[in-house]
C-alpha positions as CSV (number, residue, x, y, z in Angstrom):
1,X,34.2,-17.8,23.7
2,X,36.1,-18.4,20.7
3,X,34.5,-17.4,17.4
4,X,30.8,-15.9,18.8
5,X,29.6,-12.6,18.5
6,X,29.3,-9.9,20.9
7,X,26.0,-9.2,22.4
8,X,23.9,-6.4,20.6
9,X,26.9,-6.3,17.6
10,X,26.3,-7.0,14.5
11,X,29.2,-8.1,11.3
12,X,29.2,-5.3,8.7
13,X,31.9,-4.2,6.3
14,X,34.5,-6.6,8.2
15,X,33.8,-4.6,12.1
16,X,31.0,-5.2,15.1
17,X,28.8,-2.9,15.0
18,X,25.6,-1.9,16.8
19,X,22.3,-1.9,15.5
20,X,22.1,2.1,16.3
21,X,25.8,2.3,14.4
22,X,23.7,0.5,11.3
23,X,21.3,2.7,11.2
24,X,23.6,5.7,11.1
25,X,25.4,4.3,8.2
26,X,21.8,3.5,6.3
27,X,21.0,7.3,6.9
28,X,17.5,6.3,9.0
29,X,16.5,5.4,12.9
30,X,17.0,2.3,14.7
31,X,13.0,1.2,14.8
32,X,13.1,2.2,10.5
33,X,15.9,-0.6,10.3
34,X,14.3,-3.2,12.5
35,X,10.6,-2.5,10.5
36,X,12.4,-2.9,7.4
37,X,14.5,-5.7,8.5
38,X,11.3,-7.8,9.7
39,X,9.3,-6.7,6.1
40,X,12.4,-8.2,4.3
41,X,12.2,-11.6,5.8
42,X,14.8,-10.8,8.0
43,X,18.5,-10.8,5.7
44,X,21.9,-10.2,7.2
45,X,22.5,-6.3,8.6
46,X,25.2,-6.9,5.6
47,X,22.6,-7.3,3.1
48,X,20.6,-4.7,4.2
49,X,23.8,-1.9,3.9
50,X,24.3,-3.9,0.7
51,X,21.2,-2.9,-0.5
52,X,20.7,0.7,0.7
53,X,24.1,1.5,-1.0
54,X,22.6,-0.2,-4.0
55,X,19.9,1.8,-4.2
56,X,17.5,-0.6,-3.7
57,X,15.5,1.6,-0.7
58,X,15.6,5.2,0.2
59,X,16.2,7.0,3.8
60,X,14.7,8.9,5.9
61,X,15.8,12.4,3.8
62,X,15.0,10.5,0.2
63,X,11.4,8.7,1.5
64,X,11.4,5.1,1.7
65,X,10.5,2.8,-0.8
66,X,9.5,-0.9,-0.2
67,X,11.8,-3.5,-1.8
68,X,10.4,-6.6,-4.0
69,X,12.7,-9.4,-5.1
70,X,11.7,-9.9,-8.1
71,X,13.8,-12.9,-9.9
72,X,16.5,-12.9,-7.2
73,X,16.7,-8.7,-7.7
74,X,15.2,-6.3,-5.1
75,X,13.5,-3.4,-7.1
76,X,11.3,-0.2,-6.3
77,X,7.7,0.0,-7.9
78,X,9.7,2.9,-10.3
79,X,12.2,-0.1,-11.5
80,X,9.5,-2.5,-12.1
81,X,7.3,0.1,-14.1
82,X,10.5,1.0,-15.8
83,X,11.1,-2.8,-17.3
84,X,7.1,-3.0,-17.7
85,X,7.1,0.6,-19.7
86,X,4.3,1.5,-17.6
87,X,3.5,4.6,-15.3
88,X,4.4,3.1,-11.3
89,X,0.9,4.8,-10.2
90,X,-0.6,2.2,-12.6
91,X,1.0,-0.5,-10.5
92,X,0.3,0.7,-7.4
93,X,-3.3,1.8,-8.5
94,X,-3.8,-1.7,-9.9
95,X,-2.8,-3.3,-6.4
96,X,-4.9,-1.3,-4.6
97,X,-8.0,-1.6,-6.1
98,X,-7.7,-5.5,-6.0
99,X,-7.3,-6.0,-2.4
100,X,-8.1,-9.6,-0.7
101,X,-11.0,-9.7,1.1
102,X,-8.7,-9.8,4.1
103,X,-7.2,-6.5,3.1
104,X,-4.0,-8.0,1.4
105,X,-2.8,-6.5,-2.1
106,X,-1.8,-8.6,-4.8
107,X,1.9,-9.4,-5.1
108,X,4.3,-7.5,-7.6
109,X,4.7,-10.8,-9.3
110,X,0.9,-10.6,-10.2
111,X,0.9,-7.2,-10.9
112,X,4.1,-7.9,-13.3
113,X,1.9,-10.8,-14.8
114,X,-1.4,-8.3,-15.5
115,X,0.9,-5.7,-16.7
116,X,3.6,-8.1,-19.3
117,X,0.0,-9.6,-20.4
118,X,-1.7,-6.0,-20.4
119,X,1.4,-5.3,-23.1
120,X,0.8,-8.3,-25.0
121,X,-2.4,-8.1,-25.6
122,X,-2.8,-4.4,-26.2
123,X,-5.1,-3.9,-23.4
124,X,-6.9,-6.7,-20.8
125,X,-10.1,-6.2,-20.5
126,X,-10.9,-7.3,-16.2
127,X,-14.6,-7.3,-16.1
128,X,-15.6,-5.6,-13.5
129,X,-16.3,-7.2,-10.0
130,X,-19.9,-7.5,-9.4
131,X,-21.0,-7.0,-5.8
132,X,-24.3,-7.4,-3.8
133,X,-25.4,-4.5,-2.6
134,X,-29.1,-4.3,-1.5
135,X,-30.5,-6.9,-3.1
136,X,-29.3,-5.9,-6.3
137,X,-26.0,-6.8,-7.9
138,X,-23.9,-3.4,-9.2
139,X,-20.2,-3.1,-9.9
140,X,-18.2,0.0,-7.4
141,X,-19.0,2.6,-10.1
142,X,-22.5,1.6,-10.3
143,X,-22.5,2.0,-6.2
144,X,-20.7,5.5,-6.3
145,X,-22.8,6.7,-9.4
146,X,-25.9,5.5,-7.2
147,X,-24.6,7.5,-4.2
148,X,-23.3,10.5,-6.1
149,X,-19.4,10.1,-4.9
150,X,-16.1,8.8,-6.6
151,X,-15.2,5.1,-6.8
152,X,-12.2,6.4,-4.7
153,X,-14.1,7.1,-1.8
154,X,-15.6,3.5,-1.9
155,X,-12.7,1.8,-2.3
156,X,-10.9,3.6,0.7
157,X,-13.8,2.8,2.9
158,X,-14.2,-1.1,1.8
159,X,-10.5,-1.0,2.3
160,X,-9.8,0.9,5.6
161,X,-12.8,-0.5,7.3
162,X,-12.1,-4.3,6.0
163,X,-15.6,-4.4,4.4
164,X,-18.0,-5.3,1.7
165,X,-19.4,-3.1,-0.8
166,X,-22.8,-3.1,0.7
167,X,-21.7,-2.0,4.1
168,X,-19.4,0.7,2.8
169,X,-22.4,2.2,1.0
170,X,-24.9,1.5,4.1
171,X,-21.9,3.7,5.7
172,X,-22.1,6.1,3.5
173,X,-25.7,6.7,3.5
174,X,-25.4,7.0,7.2
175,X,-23.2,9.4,6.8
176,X,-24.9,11.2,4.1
177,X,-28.0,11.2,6.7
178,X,-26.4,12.7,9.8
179,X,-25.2,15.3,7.2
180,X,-28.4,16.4,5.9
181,X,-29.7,16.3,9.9
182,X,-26.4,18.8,11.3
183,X,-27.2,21.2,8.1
184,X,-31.0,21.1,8.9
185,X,-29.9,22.0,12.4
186,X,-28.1,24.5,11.7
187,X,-31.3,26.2,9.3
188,X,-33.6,26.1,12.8
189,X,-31.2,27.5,14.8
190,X,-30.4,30.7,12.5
191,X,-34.0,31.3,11.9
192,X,-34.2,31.3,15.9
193,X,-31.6,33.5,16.4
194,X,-28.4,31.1,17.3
């Protein structure tokens, strides 16, 4: 058997050690190591104690914090602000509101490219995306202005329910509708009594 590793052990800091041990030295749970472990590509148990002595994620006490490698360094969204001098709610705002049509965000490496060009520049000036929405082509603010809500709300719902401008706002209409019909409801049954 030589040279081969024990079933269920795992090499780190120079002993055998389980993947429960690991997670006990990395101040989380067993299924927070594996998730983490399979969202990092998979790197050596090592590399991941490595990097949580590092600093490079939190634990279960501190709240995690997703790791990017960013030229061959893993850094938070507060790092990567940091070296950008810019607010990490802007990055993460920026992501979010540019979501793939298959619900995907936009990398930190094109977030770090908007943001070094953002500083360059001044300001960038993104024209604003221009969706079909009833016949009629209007931008997300033009859509919540038209329904009387935030752009917030829109962009949750096109997000969460993997869908197009137009059928978040047919949504929200619905939604609106069977509003308006519970409150009417409820004005016929108080004037009967209820």
């Amino acid at each position: 058997m030589g040279g081969k590793r024990p079933p269920g052990k795992y090499p780190v800091d120079g002993k055998m050690l389980t993947v429960a041990e690991i997670a006990e030295l990395m101040n989380t749970t067993v299924h927070g190591v594996r998730v983490r472990r399979s969202r990092l590509g998979k790197p050596s148990y090592q590399t991941m104690v490595d990097m949580y002595r590092a600093g490079q994620f939190g634990s279960k006490h501190t709240g995690y914090r997703k790791p990017h490698l960013i030229d061959g360094r893993w850094m938070s969204v507060q790092e990567v602000a940091e070296e950008l001098g810019v607010n990490a709610r802007s990055i993460t705002t920026w992501r979010c509101q540019r979501r793939r049509p298959d619900g995907t965000k936009p990398t930190m490496e094109e977030a770090i490219e908007h943001f070094k060009a953002y500083n360059a520049s001044g300001r960038v000036h993104v024209k604003p995306k221009v969706h079909r929405v009833k016949g009629k082509d209007m931008t997300v603010k033009e859509a919540a202005e038209m329904l009387g809500c935030t752009t917030v709300a829109l962009y949750s719902g096109m997000s969460y329910h993997q869908e197009s401008l137009d059928a978040a706002v047919k949504r929200h209409e619905a939604w609106e509708e069977k509003q308006k019909q519970r409150q009417a409801e409820k004005e016929i049954m108080k004037i009967l009594g209820y």
